[in-house]
C-alpha positions as CSV (number, residue, x, y, z in Angstrom):
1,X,-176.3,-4.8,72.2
2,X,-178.3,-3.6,69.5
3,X,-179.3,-0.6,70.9
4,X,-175.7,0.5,72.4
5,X,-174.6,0.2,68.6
6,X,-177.1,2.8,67.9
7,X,-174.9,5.3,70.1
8,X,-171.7,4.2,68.8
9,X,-171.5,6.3,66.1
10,X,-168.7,9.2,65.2
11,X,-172.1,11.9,66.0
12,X,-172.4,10.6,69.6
13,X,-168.5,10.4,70.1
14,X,-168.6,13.8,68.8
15,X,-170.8,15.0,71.6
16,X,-169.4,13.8,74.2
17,X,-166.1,15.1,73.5
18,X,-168.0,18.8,73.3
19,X,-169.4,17.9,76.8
20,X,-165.8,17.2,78.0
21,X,-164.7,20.0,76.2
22,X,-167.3,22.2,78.1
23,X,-167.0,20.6,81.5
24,X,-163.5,21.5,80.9
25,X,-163.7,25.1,79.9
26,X,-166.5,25.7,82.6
27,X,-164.4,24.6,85.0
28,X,-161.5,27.3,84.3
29,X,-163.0,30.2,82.7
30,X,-166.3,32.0,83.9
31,X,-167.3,32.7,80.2
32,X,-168.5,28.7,79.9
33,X,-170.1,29.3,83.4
34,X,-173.4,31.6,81.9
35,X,-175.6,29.4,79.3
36,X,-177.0,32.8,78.2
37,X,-173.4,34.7,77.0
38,X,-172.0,31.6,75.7
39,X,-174.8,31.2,73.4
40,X,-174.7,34.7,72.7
41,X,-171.1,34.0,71.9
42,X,-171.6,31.4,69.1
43,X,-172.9,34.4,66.5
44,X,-168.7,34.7,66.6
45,X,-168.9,31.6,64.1
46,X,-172.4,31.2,62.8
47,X,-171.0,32.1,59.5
48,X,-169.0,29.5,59.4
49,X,-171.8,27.2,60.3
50,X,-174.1,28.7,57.6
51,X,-171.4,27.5,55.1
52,X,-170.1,24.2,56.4
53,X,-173.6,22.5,56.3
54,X,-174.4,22.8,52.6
55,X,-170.6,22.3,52.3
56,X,-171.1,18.9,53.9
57,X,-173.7,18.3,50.3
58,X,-170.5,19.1,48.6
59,X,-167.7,17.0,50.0
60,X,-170.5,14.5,49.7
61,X,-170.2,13.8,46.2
62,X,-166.7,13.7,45.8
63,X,-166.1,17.7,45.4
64,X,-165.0,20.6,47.2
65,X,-165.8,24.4,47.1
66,X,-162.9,27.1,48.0
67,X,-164.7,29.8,46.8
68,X,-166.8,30.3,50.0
69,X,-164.5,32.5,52.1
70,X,-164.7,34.8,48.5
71,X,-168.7,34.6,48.0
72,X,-169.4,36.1,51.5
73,X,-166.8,39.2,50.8
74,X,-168.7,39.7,47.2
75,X,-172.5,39.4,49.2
76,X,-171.4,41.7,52.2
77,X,-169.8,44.4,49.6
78,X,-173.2,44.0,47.4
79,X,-175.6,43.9,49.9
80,X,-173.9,47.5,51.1
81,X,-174.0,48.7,47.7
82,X,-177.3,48.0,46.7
83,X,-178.5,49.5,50.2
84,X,-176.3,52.6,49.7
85,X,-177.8,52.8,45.8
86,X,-181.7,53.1,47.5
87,X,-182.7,49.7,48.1
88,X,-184.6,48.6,51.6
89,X,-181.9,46.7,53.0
90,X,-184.1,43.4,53.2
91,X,-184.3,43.9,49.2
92,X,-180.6,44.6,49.1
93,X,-180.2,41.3,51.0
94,X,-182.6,39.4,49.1
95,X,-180.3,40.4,46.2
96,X,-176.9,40.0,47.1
97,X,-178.5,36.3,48.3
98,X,-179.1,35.4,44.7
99,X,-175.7,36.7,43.8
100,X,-174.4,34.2,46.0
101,X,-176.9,31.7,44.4
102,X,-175.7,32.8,40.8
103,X,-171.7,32.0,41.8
104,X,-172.7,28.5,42.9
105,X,-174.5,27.9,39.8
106,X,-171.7,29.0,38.0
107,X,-169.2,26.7,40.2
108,X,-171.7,23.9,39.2
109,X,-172.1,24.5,35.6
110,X,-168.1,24.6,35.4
111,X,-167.9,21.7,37.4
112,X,-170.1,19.1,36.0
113,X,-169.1,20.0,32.3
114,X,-165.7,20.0,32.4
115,X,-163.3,17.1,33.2
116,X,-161.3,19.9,35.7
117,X,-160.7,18.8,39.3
118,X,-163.4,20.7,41.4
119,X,-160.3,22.3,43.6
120,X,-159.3,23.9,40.4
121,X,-162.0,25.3,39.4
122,X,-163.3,26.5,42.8
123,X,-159.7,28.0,43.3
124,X,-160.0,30.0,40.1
125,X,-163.3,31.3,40.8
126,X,-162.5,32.3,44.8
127,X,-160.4,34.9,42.9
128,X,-162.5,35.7,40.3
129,X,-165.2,36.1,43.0
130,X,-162.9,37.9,45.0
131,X,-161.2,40.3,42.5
132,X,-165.5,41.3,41.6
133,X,-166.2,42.2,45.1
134,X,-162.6,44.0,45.2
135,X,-163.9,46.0,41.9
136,X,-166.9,46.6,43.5
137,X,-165.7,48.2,46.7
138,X,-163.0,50.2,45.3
139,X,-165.3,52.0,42.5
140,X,-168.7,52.1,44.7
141,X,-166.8,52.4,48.9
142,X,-164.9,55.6,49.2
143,X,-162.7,53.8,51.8
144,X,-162.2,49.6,51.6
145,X,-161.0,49.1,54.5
146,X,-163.9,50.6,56.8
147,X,-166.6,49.5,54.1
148,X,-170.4,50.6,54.5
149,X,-171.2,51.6,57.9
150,X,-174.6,53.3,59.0
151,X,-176.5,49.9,58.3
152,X,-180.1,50.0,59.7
153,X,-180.5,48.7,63.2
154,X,-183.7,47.2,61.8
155,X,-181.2,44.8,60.1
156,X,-178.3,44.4,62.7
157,X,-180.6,43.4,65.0
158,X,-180.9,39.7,62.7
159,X,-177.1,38.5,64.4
160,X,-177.8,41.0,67.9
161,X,-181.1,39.6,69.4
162,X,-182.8,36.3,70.7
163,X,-185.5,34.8,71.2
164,X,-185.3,33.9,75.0
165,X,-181.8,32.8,75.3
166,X,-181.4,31.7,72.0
167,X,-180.0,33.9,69.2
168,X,-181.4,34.6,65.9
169,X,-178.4,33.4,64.1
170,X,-178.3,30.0,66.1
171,X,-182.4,29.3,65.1
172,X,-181.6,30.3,61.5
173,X,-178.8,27.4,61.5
174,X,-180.6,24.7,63.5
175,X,-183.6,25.4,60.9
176,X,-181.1,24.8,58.2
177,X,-179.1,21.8,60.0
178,X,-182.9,19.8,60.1
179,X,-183.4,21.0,56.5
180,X,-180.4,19.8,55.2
181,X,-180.7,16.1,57.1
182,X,-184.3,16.0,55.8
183,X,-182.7,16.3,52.3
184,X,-180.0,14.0,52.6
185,X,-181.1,11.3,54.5
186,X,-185.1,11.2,53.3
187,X,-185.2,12.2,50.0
188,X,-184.0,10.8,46.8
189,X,-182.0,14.0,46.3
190,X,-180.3,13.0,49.5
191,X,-179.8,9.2,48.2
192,X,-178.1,10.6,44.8
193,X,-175.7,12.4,46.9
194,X,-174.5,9.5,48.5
195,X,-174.2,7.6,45.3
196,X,-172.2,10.2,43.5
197,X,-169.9,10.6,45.9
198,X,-169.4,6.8,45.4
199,X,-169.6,6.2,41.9
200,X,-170.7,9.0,39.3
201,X,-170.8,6.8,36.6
202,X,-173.0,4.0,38.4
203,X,-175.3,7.0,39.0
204,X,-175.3,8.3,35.5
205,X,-175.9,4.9,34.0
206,X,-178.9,4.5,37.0
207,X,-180.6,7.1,35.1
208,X,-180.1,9.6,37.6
209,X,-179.7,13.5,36.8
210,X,-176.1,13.4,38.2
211,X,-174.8,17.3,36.4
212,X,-178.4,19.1,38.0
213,X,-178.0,16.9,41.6
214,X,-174.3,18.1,42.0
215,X,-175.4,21.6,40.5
216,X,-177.6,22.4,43.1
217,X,-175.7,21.2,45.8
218,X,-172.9,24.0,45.0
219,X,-175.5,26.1,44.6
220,X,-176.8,25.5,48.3
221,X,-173.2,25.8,49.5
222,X,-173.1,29.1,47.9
223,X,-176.0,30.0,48.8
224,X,-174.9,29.1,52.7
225,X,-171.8,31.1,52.1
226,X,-173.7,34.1,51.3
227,X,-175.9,33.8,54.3
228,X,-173.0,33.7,56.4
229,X,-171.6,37.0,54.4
230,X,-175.3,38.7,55.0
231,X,-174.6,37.4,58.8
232,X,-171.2,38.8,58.7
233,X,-172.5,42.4,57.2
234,X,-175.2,42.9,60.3
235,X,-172.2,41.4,63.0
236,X,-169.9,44.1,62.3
237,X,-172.9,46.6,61.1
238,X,-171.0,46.9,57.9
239,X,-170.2,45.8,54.7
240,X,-166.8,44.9,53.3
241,X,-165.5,43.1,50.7
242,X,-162.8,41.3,52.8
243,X,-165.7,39.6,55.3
244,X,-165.4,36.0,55.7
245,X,-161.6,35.5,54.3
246,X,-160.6,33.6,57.3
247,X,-163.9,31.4,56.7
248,X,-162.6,28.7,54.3
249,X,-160.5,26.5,56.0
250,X,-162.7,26.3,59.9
251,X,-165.4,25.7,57.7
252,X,-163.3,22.6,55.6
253,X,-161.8,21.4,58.7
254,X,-165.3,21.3,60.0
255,X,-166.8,19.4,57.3
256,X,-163.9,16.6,57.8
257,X,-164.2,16.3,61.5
258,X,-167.9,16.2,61.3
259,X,-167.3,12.5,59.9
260,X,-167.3,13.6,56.1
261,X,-165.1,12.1,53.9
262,X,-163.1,14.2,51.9
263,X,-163.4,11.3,49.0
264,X,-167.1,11.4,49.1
265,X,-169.9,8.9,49.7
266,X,-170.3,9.7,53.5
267,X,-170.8,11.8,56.0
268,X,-173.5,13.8,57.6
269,X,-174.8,17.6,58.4
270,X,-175.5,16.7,62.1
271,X,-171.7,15.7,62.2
272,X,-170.9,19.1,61.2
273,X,-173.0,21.2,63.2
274,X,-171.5,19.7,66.2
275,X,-168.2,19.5,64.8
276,X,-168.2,23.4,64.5
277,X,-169.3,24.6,67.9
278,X,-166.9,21.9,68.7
279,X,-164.0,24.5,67.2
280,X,-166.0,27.1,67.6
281,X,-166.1,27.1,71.8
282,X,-162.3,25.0,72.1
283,X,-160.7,28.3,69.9
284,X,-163.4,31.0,72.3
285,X,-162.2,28.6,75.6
286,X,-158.3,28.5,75.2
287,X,-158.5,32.4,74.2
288,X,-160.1,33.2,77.4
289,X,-157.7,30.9,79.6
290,X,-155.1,33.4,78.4
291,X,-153.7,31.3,75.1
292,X,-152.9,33.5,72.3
293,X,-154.5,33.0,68.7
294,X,-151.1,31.2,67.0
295,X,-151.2,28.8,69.8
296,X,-154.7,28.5,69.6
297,X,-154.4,27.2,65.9
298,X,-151.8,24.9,67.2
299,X,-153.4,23.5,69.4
300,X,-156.9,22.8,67.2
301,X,-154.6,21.7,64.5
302,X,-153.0,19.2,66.8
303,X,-156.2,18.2,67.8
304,X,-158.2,17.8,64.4
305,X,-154.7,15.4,64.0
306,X,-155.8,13.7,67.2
307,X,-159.4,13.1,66.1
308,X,-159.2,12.0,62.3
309,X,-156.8,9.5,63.8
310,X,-158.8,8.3,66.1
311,X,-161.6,8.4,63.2
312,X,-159.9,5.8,61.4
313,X,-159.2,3.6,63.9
314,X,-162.9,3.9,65.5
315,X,-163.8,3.0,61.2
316,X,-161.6,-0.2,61.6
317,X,-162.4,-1.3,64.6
318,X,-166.4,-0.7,62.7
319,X,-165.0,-2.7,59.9
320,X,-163.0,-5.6,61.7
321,X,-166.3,-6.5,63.7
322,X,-168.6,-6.4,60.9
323,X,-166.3,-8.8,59.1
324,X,-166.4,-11.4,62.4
325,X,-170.3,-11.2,62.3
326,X,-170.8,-11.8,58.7
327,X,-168.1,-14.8,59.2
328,X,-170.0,-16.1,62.4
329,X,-173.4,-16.0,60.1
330,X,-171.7,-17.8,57.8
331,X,-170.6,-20.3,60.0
332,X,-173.7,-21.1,61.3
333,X,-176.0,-21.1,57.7
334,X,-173.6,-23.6,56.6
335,X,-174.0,-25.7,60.5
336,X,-177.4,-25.5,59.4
């Protein structure tokens, strides 16, 4: 028994709903039929996997960042830029990755010295973030709406080659995902996560640097978010100030049907990573068994209805027979 419980866990339900979901897709579309193309086909949404894991940090303690979707726009349009300006494009990247870096720390900085809701603040700075990169384009870009082109193939090649069947993208994110679980679930860091996301104050008064923990945890999410904009830039082989706008709310949803809870104090990065090719393949299957895009979101938002329902229920059931085994060890202490 003890060793089915280890399995019964949202992860592993998780899992085997993607191998149902790809059994299922396999079955009516050739696309799912070819390991190679539909790996090749999951660079479509690495960005959004580069910023829900360090996301997951954030939810963790009781916040949230909506400035994501903004930071990759404001790295794609400065990594073009800088590279237009006479930088090697690996430098340019370098620095429009510390830009990124330098918006989480502000998000953090705002965040753990002001008594503003985290929504609020992130909300006002995804359009400060975003009215920057707009700046940026329209004085620097003679035309916003095609961006920088003529990137270096030296540099698209990052999101259009492999290594064997796997793509570069997909390593760069599993490197991250073990990363990030090292972090949170063997390190102190990790621990003081947890334990803001349950009570702040009990981890202030534990001694615990709560302002620099939940600093650098919206800096990693920013951070993330500007990998995903660099991603995004060598995808389309261009940068643009509008990249990633549509990233915010897979990337939330992601988060929450990973297993995170949106109040903090739980959750996990595996949870995520599944949960997003999860999305990622159900919105690629139903678009190439002939459903349009609106129905497509329909039908994923019925689902993620489906599933955090079934969440809570799978957390009470979890609950109700942890509260009959503590009552049967009571019972039998007190026979004793």
């Amino acid at each position: 028994m003890r060793i089915l419980r280890k399995f019964v866990s949202w992860e592993w339900m998780l899992i085997g709903f993607l191998i149902i979901e790809m059994l299922f897709f396999r079955s009516v579309s050739r696309v799912f039929s070819n390991l190679e193309n539909l790996l090749y086909s999951s660079n479509d949404f690495a960005h959004i996997m580069l910023a829900a894991l360090p996301l997951t940090l954030v939810i963790i303690t009781g916040g949230i960042d909506i400035s994501i979707a903004s930071v990759m726009g404001l790295t794609s349009i400065v990594l073009g830029v800088t590279w237009q300006a006479g930088l090697d494009i690996f430098v340019a990247m370098v620095v429009a990755l510390m830009v990124g870096v330098l918006c989480g720390l502000l998000n953090g900085i705002l965040v753990t010295n002001t008594d503003i809701n985290p929504l609020i603040i992130t909300l006002g700075t995804n359009f400060l973030f975003a009215g920057i990169a707009t700046g940026v384009s329209r004085t620097f870009v003679a035309s916003s709406y095609e961006g920088i082109s003529g990137i270096p193939s030296k540099f698209t090649r990052l999101s259009h080659e492999a290594v064997g069947i796997l793509p570069y993208p997909m390593i760069l994110i599993i490197i991250l995902m073990l990363i990030y679980s090292i972090f949170l679930h063997k390190t102190r860091f990790g621990r003081t996560l947890y334990l803001i996301g349950t009570n702040s104050q009990a981890a202030y008064f534990s001694g615990l640097n709560v302002k620099l923990i939940t600093t650098i945890a919206y800096m990693l999410t920013s951070l993330g978010a500007a990998m995903g904009g660099v991603m995004l830039s060598s995808y389309f082989t261009s940068a643009r100030a509008d990249l990633g706008s549509e990233a915010l709310l897979p990337s939330i949803t992601a988060v929450v049907l990973g297993g995170t809870s949106i109040l903090g104090g739980s959750g996990t990065v595996f949870g995520t990573f599944i949960a997003v090719i999860i999305l990622g393949y159900l919105k690629q299957g139903l678009l190439s068994v002939g459903v349009t895009n609106d129905v497509s979101q329909v039908v994923i938002g019925g689902l993620l209805i489906t599933v955090l329902v079934a969440k809570n229920l799978f957390i009470f059931i979890n609950q109700v027979q942890s509260t009959r085994r503590a009552l049967r060890a009571s019972e039998l202490s007190e026979r004793r």
